[in-house]
C-alpha positions, 0 to 999 in steps of 0.5 A: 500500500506504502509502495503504492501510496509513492508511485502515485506521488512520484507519478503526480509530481512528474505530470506536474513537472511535465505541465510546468516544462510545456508552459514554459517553452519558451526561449530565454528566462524571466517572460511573462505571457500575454494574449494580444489581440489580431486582425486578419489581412487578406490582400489578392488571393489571400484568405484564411480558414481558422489558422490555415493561410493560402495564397492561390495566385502565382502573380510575380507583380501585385500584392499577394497575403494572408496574414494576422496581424496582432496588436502593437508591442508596448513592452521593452520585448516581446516573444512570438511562438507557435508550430508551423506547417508548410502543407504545399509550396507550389511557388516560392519565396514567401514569409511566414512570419514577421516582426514590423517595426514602423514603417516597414518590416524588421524581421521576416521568415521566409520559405524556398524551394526545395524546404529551406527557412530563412530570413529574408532581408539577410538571405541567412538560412535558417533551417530545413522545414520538408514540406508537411513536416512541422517546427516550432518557430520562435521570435523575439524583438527587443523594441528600444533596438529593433533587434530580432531573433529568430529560433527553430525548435529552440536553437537560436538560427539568426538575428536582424534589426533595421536601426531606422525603424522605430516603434510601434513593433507588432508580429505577424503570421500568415503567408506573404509574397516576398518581392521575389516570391509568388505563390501558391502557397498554403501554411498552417500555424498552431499553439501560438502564444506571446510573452513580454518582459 
């Protein structure tokens, strides 16, 4: 019965721990989370069904997206994290998720041809993402420098800023034609949440 009584214990307090470790998924130390609100950017072909993001038209030349853009930063940083999915990339080049500062974007990630992630306005390759498979994306901003940094499944990759931009900063996610890119394109976020510090 003791030794019943113990494997119980152990067993709760390993669930416990198991709770405490996917709350605090995050990268880096001493976040808290908040819950910003969004509004849905559909521009061209663009459109969105829940959290799944499709471009239709491969146009070279007009503005193609599907985006949520959330609200304004008013903290010194902000974290965005959540799983990605590239369902199909029948065309090329388009950002998944951005960080904007004012008047343009800071930090933007991109996927190619054949499944390579990278930030867009450096060209620095972030990573390998097989078209279907998923990652956990994570990006922070510190808003008095505009520097961004970007994580795949937890490991640092790259890092960009834009020292003219000033704030307001706020993320996106979303599909979005590149100026080189086009579509069609279609992309699936989950478990996306916020943090502040």
């Amino acid at each position: 019965m003791q030794t019943q009584r113990i494997v119980r214990t152990l067993t709760a307090l390993a669930l416990v721990g198991g709770f405490t470790l996917a709350a605090q998924a995050q990268v880096g130390s001493g976040w808290t989370s908040y819950s910003p609100g969004h509004k849905i950017q559909n521009v061209g072909s663009g459109s969105v069904s829940g959290m799944t993001f499709k471009i239709t038209s491969s146009s070279t030349s007009t503005e193609q997206r599907s985006e949520f853009r959330y609200d304004d930063i008013t903290s010194a940083q902000s974290q965005m994290q959540g799983n990605v999915v590239v369902n199909s990339l029948g065309g090329d080049r388009i950002s998944i998720a951005q960080i904007h500062g004012t008047p343009s974007a800071t930090s933007l990630l991109g996927i190619k041809k054949p499944g390579v992630l990278y930030e867009v306005a450096t060209g620095a390759t972030v990573g390998n993402l097989a078209i279907g498979a998923s990652a956990r994306i994570n990006m922070t901003v510190v808003t008095k420098t505009g520097v961004c940094q970007i994580y795949l499944n937890g490991s640092a990759k790259t890092s960009a800023s834009n020292s003219t931009l000033q704030a307001p900063y706020y993320h996106k996610i979303g599909v979005y034609r590149t100026g080189s890119g086009k579509g069609p394109v279609t992309v699936t976020w989950s478990n996306v949440k916020f943090w502040k510090k």
